[in-house]
N, C-alpha and C positions, 0 to 999 in steps of 0.2 A: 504494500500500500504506500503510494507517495502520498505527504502533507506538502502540500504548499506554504508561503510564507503565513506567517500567523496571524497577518489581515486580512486573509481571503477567507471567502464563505466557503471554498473548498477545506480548508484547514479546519475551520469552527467545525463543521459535520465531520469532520474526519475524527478531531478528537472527542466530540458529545460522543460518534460511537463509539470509539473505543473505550471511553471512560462507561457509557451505557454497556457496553457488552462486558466489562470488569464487574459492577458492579450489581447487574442483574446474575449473573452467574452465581454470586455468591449469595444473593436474596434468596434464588431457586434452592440452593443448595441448604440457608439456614432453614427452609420451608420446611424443605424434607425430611429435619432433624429435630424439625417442632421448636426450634431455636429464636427466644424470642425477639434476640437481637436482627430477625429477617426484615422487622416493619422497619425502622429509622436508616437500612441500608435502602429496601425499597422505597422509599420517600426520598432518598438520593439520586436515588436510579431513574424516578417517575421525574425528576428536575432536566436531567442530562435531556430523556426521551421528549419533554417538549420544546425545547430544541432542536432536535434532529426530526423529529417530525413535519412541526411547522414546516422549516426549511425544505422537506420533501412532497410537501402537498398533501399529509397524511394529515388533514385538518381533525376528522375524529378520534383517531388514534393520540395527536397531539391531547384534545379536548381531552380524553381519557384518562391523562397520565392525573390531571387536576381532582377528577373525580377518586383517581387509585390513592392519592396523597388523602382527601378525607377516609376514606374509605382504612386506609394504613390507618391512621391515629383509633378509630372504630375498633379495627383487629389487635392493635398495640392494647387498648384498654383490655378487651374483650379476652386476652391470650392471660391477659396476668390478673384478671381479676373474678374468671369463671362464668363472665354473663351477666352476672348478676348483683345489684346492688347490695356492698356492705360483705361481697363474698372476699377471701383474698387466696381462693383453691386454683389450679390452674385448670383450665379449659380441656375437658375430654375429646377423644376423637370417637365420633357418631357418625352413624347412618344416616343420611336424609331420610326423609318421611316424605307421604305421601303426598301430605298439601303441600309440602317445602318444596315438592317436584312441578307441584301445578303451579305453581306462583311464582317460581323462577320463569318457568317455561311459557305461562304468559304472559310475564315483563318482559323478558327475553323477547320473542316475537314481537309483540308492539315496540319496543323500543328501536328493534331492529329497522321496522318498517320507517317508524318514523323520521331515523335517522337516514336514512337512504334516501329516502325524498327530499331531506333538507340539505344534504349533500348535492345529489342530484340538480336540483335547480339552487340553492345558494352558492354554490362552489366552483371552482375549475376541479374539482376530484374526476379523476377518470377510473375511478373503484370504487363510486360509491356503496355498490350492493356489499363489496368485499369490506372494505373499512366498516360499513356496519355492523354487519356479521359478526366479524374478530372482536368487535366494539360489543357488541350484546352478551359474544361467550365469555370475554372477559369480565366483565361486569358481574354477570352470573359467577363464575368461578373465584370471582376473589371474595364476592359475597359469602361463600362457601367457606373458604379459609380462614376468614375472620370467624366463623360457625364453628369449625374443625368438622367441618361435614368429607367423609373422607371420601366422595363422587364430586368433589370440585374435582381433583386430579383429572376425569374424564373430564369435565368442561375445558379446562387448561388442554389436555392431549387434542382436542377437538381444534380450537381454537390455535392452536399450535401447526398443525398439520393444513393449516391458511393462510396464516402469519408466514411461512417458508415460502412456500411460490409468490404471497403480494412483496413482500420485499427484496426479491430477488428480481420481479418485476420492475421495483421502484429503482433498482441498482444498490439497493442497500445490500448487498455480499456480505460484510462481516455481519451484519445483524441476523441476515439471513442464516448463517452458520453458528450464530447464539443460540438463532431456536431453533438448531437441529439439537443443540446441546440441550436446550431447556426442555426438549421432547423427552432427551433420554433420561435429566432429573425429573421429571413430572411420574414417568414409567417408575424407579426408585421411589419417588415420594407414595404412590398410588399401593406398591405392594409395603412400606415402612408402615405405612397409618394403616393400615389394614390389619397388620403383626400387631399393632397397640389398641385395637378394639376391644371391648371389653369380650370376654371369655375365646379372644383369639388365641392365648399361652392355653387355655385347657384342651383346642381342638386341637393345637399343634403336638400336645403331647399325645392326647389319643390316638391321634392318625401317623404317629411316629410307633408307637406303639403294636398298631394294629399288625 
């Protein structure tokens, strides 16, 4: 990768990514370790991305990173204080439910749509359908982690597996190459949080056993 001189908009994108793909790597990576130091690296990370965004025309994705920064302080409370007011237990990792499935899945959807029309005709986006999309899973999936709901991991892999061909589209290469890496931590995170469900240690002993 060449940087140019360090007044060009070529350089500024060059290093947000690279300092974006450092610091999201390591976010992914405290995720999957239930480490709660993952939310104030991701609040970092979400900083680098809307700059490197904007500058690519990824106007919702940029929008997004604003949204993931609330969303971080949410999961930051929520990771070290149990959910719940006046608790100071840490946050289990659960199954989604059934309404939690229907309620993501129609915010999801409507946001989706929404956002694609407003892309669509307010924007020069030439992905609008795409930026939404990746825009609604993530949204969903981080909602989930701040939850410790351990089927955000599918949302993220979903969402992941979009993110690689639009930014390899957009010419973002290194980033594109982060989320093949963030595919493979998500795949880790997915079977981790799954080992720490509750009455996960007594199946693993049974079915080692058997």
């Amino acid at each position: 990768m060449t940087i140019k001189g360090v007044r060009g908009v070529d350089a500024l994108v060059s290093w947000t990514e690279v300092l974006g793909f450092a610091t999201g790597a390591l976010c992914v990576w405290l995720v999957a370790r239930q480490h709660v130091a993952n939310w104030p690296v991701g609040i970092a990370n979400n900083v680098f991305f809307i700059v490197l965004f904007a500058q690519s025309g990824l106007y919702a994705d940029a929008g997004l990173q604003i949204v993931f920064i609330a969303l971080a302080a949410y999961g930051w409370w929520s990771w070290t204080h149990g959910g719940g007011p006046g608790t100071a237990g840490a946050l289990p990792v659960r199954r989604t439910t059934r309404t939690e499935w229907a309620a993501l899945a129609a915010a999801g959807a409507v946001g989706v749509l929404a956002l694609t029309l407003l892309l669509d005709r307010a924007t020069d986006s030439t992905v609008p359908f795409w930026d939404a999309l990746t825009t609604g899973l993530s949204l969903t999936a981080t909602y989930g982690q701040c939850r410790k709901l351990v089927e955000s991991w599918w949302l993220w892999i979903a969402a992941d597996l979009v993110y690689i061909p639009l930014y390899a589209y957009k010419g973002l290469y290194l980033t594109a190459g982060l989320y093949v890496g963030f595919l493979a931590l998500c795949v880790a995170g997915l079977v981790g949080w799954r080992r720490t469900l509750p009455g996960a240690a007594g199946r693993t002993t049974a079915e080692a056993a058997a």
